[in-house]
C-alpha positions in Angstrom: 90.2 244.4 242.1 92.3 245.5 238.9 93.3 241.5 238.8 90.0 240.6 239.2 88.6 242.8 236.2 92.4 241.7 234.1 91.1 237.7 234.5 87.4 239.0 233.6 88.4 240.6 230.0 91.1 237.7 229.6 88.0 235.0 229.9 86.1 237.4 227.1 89.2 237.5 224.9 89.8 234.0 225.0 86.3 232.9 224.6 85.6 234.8 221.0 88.9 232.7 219.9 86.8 229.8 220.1 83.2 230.2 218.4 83.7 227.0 216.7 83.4 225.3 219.7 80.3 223.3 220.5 77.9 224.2 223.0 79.8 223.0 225.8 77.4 223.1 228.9 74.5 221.3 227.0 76.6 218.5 225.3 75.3 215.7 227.6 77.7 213.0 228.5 80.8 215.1 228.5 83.3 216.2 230.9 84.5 219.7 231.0 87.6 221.6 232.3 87.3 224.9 233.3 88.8 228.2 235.0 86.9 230.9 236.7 87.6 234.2 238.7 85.5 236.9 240.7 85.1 238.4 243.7 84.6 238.2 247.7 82.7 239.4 250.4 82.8 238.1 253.5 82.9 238.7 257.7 83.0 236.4 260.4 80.5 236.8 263.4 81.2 236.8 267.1 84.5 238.7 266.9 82.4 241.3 269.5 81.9 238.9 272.0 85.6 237.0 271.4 87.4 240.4 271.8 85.2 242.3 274.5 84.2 239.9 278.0 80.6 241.3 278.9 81.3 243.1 282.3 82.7 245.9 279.6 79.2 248.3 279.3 78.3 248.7 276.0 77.7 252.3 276.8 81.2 252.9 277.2 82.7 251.8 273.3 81.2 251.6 270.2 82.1 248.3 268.2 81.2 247.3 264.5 82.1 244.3 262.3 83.0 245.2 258.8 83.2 243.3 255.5 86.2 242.4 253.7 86.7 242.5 249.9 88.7 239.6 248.3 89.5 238.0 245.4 88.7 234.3 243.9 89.6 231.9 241.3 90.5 228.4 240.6 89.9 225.1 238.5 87.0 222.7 238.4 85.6 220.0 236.7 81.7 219.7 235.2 79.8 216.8 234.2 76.6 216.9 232.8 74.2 213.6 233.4 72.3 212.9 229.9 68.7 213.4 229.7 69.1 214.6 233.1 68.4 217.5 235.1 70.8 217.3 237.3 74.9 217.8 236.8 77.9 217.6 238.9 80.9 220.1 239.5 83.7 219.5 241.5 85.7 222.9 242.3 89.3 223.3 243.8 89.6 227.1 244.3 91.5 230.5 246.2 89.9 232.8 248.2 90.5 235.6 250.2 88.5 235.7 252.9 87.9 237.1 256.4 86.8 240.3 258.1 87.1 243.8 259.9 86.2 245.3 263.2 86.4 248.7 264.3 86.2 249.8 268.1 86.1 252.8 269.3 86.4 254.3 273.0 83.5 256.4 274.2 84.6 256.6 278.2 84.1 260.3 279.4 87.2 261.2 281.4 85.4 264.9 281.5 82.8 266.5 280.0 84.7 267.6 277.7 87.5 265.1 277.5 87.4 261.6 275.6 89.8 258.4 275.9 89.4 258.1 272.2 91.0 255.0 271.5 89.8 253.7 267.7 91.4 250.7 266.1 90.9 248.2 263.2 91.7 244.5 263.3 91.8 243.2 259.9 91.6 239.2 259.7 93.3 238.8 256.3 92.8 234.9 255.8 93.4 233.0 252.9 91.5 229.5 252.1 92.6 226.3 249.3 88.3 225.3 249.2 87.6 222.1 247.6 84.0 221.3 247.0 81.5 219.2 245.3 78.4 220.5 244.1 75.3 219.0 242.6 74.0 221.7 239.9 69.9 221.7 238.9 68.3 222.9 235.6 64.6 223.3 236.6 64.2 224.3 233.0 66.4 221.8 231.0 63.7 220.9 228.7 63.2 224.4 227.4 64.0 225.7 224.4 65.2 229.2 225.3 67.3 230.7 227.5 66.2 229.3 230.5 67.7 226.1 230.1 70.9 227.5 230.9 69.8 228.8 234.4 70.8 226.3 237.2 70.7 226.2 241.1 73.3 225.3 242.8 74.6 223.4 245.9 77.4 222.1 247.7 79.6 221.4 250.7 82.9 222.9 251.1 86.0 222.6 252.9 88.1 225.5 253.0 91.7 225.0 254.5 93.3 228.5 256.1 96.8 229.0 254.8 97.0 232.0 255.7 96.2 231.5 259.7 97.8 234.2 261.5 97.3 237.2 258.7 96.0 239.9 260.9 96.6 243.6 260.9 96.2 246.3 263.7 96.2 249.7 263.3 95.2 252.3 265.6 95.1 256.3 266.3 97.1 256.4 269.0 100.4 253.9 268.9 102.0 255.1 271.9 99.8 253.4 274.0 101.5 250.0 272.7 103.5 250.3 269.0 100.5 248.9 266.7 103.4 246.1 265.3 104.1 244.5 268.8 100.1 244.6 269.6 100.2 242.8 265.9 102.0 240.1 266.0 100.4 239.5 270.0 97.4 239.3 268.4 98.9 236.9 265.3 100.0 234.4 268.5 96.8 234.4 270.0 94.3 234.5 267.6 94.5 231.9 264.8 92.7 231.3 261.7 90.9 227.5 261.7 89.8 225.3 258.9 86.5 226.6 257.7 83.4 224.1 256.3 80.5 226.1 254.5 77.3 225.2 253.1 76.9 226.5 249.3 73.7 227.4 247.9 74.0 229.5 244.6 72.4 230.3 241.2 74.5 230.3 237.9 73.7 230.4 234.1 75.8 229.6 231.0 75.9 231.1 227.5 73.6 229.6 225.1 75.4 228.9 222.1 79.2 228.5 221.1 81.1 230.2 224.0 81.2 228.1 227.1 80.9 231.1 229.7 79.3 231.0 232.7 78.4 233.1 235.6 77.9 232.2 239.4 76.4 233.6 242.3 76.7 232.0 245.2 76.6 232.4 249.1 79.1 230.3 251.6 77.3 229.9 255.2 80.0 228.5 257.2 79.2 225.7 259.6 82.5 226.2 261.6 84.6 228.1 264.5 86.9 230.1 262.1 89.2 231.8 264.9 90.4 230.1 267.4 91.7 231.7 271.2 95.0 230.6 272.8 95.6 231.2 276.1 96.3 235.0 276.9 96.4 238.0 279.3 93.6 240.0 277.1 91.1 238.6 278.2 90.1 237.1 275.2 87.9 233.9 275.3 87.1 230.9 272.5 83.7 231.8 271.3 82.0 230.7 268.5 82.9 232.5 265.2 81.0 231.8 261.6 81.6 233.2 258.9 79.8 233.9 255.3 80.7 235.0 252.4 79.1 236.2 248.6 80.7 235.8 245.6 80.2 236.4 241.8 82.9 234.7 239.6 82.8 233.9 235.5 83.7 230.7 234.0 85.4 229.7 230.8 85.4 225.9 230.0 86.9 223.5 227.4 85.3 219.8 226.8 87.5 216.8 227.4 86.7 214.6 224.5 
């Protein structure tokens, strides 16, 4: 997160060395370069149903799927169509992605002995995205602030390069050493190429500085996690994931 809020001030700083420039994201007709940063937060559904088969009674463990906190950033490009509502950004970003789940064992050996098994999977992934988005000022013809708010969306393709990044840890590792459970789960679980509808909501300064700000949701159309064959019990199951994001701009016009 300290990188994150670092890129954050940078973007400021750099941005009151240019109040000379024109106003960037309202100079029809132009093509922009830009660089923006923020944050993550995502999970991926199904990991329940992938993990546990249903002959297991839900009576008998407790699991929860958690978010995970990540960073993003990257390049993109911005068009805006003259006289036009409408303009075009194509994005090539980084982003950390993924999710947690937490189990914990609830079987009663005795009435007042537990099993008490706990553990946390981590699924650490890492995604190049490239997408194209269509960006829409519903208020373009005003002349105030709101001409700067847009909606946003896109389609994007996000490839994993980071497909086997998982972490285990549990409370008791001598019932297996939580490294070798690891990397068995690294060999059977793998990290797929993810495709996301993006529907978002951003704005832009009015005036010199060419900020902007971005909110945005990814609904992921695709099986993120795939199941090899393995002696867990662990079956293919569908597994989506989402993610929110908020991220700030700076961009420079190509002339």
């Amino acid at each position: 997160m300290r990188l994150i809020y670092t890129t954050i001030c940078i973007l400021f700083f750099q941005a009151s060395a240019f109040t000379q420039a024109k106003e960037a994201y309202f100079d029809a007709g132009k093509w922009l370069i830009g660089i923006k940063a923020g944050a993550a937060l995502s999970s991926i559904d199904g990991i329940k149903s992938t993990l546990i088969r249903e002959w297991y009674p839900d009576s008998t463990f407790t699991a929860e799927k958690k978010y995970r906190w990540g960073a993003t950033g990257g390049v993109f490009f911005y068009y805006r169509f003259k006289n036009s509502a409408v303009a075009f950004q194509q994005e090539i970003t980084y982003s950390m992605q993924g999710s947690r789940f937490h189990y914990t064992d609830s079987i009663l050996l005795s009435p007042i002995d537990t099993v008490g098994l706990s553990y946390e999977m981590k699924f650490r992934y890492q995604y190049l995205n490239i997408m194209p988005m269509l960006k829409i000022y519903p208020f373009f013809q005003n002349d105030n602030f709101l001409r700067a708010i847009n909606l946003n969306i896109g389609l994007q393709l996000g490839i994993n390069v980071a497909q086997e990044n998982i972490k285990y840890e549990s409370n008791k590792p001598y019932l297996g050493p939580d490294l070798q459970i690891e990397e068995n789960l690294r060999s059977v679980l793998k990290g797929r190429t993810d495709v996301a509808v993006v529907l978002g909501i951003s704005g832009e300064l009015k005036g010199k500085i060419p900020l902007s700000f971005d909110g945005r949701v990814n609904l992921g159309l695709a099986d993120t996690i795939e199941t090899l064959a393995n002696g867990y019990n662990f079956i293919q199951n569908r597994n989506p994931s989402i993610s929110f994001q908020l991220s700030v701009g700076y961009a420079w016009q190509i002339d």
